[in-house]
C-alpha positions as CSV (number, residue, x, y, z in Angstrom):
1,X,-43.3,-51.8,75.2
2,X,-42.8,-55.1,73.3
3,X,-40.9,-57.6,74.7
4,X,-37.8,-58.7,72.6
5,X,-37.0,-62.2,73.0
6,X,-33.9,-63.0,75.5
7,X,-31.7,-66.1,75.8
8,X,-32.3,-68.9,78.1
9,X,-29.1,-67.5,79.8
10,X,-30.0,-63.9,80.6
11,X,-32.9,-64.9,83.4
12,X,-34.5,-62.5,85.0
13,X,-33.4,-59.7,82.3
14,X,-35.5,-58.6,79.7
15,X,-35.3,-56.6,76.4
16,X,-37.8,-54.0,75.5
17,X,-38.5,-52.1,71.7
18,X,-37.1,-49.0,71.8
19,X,-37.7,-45.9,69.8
20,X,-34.9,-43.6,68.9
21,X,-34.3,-40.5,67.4
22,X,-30.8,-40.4,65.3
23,X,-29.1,-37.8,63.3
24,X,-26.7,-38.6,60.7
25,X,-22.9,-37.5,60.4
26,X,-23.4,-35.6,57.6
27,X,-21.9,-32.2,58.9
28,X,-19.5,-33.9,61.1
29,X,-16.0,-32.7,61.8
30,X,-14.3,-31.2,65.2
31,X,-13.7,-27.3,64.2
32,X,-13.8,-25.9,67.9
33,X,-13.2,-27.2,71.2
34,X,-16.0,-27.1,73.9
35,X,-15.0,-29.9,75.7
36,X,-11.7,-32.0,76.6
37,X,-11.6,-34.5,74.3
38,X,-12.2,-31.8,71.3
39,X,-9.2,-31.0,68.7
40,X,-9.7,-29.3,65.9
41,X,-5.7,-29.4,64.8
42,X,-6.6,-33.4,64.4
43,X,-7.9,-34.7,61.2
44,X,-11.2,-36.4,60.9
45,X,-12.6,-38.8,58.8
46,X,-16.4,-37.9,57.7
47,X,-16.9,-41.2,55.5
48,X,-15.7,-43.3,58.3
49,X,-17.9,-41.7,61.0
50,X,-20.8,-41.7,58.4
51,X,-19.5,-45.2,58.1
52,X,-19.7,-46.4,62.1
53,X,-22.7,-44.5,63.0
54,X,-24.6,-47.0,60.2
55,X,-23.3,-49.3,61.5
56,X,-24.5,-48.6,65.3
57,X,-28.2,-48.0,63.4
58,X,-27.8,-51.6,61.8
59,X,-27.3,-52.8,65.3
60,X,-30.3,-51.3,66.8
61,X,-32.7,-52.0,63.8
62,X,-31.0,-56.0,64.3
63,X,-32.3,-55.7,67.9
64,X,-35.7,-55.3,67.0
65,X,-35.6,-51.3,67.4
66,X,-36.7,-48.4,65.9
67,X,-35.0,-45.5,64.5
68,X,-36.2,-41.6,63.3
69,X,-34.2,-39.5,61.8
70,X,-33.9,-35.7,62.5
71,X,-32.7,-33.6,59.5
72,X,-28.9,-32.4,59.9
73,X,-28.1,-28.6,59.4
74,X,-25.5,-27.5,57.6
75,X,-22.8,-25.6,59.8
76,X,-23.6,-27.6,63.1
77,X,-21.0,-30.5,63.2
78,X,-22.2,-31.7,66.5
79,X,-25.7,-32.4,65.8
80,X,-25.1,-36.2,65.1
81,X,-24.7,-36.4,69.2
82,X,-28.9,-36.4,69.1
83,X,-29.4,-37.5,73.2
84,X,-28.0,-33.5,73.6
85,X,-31.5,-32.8,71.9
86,X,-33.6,-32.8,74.9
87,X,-35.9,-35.4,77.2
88,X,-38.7,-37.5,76.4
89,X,-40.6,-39.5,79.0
90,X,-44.3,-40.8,79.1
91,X,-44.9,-39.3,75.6
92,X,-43.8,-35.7,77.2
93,X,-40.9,-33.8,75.8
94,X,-38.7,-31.5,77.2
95,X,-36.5,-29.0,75.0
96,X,-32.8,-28.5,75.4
97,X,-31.6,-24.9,75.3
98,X,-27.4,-25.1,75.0
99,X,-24.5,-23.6,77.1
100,X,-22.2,-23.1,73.8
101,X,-23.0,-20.3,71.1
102,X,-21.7,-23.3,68.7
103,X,-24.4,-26.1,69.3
104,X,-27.2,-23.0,69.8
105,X,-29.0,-23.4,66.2
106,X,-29.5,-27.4,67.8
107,X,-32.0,-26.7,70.4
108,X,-34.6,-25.0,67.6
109,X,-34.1,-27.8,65.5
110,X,-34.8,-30.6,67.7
111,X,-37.2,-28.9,69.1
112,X,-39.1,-28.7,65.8
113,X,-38.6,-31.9,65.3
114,X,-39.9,-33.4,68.9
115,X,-42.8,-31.3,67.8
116,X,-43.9,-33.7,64.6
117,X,-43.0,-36.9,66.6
118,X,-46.3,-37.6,67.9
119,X,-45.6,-36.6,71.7
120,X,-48.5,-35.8,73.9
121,X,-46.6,-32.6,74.8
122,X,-43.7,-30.3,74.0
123,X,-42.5,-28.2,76.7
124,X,-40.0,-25.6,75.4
125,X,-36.5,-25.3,78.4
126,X,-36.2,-21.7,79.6
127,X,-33.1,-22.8,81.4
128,X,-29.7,-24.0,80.4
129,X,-29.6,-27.8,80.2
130,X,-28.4,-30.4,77.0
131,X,-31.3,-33.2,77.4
132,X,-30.4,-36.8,77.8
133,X,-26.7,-35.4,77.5
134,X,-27.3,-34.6,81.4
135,X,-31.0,-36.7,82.3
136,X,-31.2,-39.7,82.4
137,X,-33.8,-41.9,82.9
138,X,-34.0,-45.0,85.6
139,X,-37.4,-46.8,85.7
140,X,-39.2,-43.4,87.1
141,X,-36.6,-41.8,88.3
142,X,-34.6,-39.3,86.5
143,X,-30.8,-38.5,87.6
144,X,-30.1,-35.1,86.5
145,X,-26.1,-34.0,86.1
146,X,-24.9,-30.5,86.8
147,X,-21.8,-28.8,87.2
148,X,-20.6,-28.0,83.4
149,X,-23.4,-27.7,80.9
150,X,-26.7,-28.5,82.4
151,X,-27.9,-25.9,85.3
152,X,-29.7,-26.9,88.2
153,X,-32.4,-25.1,87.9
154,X,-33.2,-27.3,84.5
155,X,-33.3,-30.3,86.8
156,X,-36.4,-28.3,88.6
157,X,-37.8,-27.3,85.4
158,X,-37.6,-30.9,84.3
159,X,-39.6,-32.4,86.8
160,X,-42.3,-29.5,86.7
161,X,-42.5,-30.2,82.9
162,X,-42.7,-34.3,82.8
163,X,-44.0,-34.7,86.5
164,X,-41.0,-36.9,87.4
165,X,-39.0,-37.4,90.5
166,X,-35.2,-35.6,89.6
167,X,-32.3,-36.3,91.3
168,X,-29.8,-34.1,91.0
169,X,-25.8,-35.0,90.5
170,X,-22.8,-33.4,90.7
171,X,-20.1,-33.5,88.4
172,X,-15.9,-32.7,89.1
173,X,-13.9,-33.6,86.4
174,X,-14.8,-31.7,83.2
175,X,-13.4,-35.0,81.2
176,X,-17.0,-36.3,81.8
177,X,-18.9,-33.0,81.6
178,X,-22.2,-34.8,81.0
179,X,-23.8,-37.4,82.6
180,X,-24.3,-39.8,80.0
181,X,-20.2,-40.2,79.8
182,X,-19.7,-41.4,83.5
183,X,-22.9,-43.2,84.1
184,X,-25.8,-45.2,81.9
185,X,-28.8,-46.8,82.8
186,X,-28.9,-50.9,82.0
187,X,-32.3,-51.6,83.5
188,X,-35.3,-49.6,85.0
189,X,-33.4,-50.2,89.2
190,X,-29.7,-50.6,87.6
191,X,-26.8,-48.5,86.6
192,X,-23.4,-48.6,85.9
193,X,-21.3,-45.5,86.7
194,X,-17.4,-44.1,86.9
195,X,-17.3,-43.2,90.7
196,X,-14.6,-40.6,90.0
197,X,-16.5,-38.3,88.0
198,X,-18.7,-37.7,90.9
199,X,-18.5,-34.9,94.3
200,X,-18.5,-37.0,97.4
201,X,-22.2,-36.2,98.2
202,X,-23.3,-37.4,94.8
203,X,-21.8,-40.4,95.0
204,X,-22.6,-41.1,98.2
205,X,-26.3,-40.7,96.7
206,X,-25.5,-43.6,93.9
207,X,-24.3,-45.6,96.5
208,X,-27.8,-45.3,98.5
209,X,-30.0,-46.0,95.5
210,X,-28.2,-47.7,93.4
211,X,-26.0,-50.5,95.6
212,X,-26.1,-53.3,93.1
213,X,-24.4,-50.9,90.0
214,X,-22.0,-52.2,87.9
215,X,-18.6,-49.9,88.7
216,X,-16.5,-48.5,85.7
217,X,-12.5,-48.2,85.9
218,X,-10.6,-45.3,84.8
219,X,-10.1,-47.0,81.7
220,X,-13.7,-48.0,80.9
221,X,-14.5,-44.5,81.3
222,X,-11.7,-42.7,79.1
223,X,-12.6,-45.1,76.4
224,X,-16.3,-44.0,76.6
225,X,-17.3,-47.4,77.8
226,X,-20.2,-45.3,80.1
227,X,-22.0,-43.5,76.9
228,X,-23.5,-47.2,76.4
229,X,-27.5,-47.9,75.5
230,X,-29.1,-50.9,77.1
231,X,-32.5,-52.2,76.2
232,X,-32.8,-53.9,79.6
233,X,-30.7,-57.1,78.1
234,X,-28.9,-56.2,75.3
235,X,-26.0,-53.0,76.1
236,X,-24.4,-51.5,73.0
237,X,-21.2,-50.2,73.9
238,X,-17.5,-49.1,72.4
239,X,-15.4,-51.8,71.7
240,X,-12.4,-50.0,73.6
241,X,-13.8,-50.3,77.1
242,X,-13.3,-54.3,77.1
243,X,-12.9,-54.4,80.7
244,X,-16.7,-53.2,81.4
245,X,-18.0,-54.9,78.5
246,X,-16.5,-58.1,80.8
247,X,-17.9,-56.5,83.9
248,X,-21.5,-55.9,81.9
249,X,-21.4,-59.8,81.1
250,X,-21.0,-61.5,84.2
251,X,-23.4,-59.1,85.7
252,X,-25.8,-61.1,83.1
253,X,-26.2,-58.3,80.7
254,X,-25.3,-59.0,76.6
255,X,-22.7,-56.7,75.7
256,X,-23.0,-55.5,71.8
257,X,-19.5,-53.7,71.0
258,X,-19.3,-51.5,68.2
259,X,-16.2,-49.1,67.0
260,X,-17.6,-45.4,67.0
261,X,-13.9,-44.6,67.4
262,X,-14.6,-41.5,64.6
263,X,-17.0,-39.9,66.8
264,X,-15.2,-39.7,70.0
265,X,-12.8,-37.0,68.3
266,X,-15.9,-34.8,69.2
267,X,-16.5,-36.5,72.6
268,X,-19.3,-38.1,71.9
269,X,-20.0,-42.0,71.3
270,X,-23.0,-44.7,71.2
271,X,-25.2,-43.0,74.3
272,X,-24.6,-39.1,72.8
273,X,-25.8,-40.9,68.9
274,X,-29.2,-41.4,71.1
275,X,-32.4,-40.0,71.9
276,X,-34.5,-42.2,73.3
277,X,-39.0,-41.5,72.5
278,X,-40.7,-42.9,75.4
279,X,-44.0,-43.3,75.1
């Protein structure tokens, strides 16, 4: 990947170009509830989160970035949250096959899609599991989340399919019922996590690997603060968890805020917008 240039501040971090694969709002609105944050008696504004997810695409093109486009179908509201789409790693893809009846038609259509991307290989998920929603990726190490969408056994599948090391998390509260809402990857040896979305064991595993990580409040983590993207240098993130965007910044990172305040009527924000291509 192509280094992006960094600021004489930020030394020893790095920026890389990073390919993503984005799906616009165009279907969006919250008419069921599959997860805690869902409400479909609330009223949503489509223009405005059509509005704040161009906006988040403006901010990755600005960072030197690239961004695909996967065609939204009509009837799936949900399909802007792309990272649920599946796994890519070392030019190898791995499907996403989805726990709700609602989000089902998703995991054909990204498939499809993963297909015509120019991957080395597609593997199609025979087990339960809502890609980068619950995987993701650390240098060459994937943690894999379980406990409310994404089955174990996917974490095993995973690893057969992209020959990668998974390690697998579990998760208690069903507030963060992926991964990617309690804990993001800012560099290929560093994190930053939620500790109380964990079981003891799991965290206990963070700690191990992990004993550098940048630790979320309460309140970073109901404002989404942990569905963040870093490049390495550069971590876009919602404006409403201003206490870990302070936390990100004098652990020498370069917070980007942005307001995807629309989206997270659905439960999703800037990490759940994301699919990340790896070549």
């Amino acid at each position: 990947m192509t280094v992006l240039e960094t600021r004489p501040a930020q030394v020893g971090r790095t920026a890389t170009r990073r390919r993503y694969l984005m799906c616009r709002p165009d279907h969006f609105e919250v008419r069921y509830a599959i997860n805690p944050w869902m409400d479909p008696t609330a009223p949503v504004d489509r223009e405005r989160a059509l509005a704040q997810w161009q906006r988040l695409v403006h901010v990755y093109v600005g960072l030197g970035h690239t961004v695909e486009l996967v065609d939204p179908l009509p009837g799936q509201p949900d399909m802007v949250f792309a990272a649920n789409g599946g796994l890519v790693i070392g030019g190898r893809a791995y499907s996403a096959r989805f726990t709700f009846p609602e989000r089902s038609a998703e995991g054909p259509a990204y498939l499809d899609r993963l297909r015509t991307a120019g991957l080395e290989q597609v593997v199609e998920a025979t087990c339960t599991n809502e890609g980068e929603g619950d995987f993701t990726v650390v240098g060459r190490r994937v943690l894999a989340g379980t406990g409310f969408r994404t089955s174990r056994a996917a974490h095993a599948e995973a690893a057969t399919a992209l020959d990668v090391e998974v390690v697998s998390l579990e998760l208690v509260d069903p507030r963060y019922y992926h991964l990617d809402t309690c804990l993001a990857a800012l560099d290929e040896d560093n994190v930053v996590y939620y500790p109380g979305a964990f079981r003891a064991d799991s965290l206990e595993v963070l700690e191990q690997l992990y004993p550098h990580a940048v630790l979320a409040s309460r309140e970073d983590a109901e404002a989404f603060g942990l569905n963040c993207v870093s490049d390495g240098l550069h971590v876009v993130i919602d404006q409403a968890a201003g206490g870990l965007v302070r936390r990100l910044a004098d652990a020498g990172y370069l917070p980007v805020p942005v307001d995807l305040s629309e989206l997270v009527k659905a439960g999703g924000n800037v990490k759940c917008c994301t699919l990340e291509l790896r070549s």
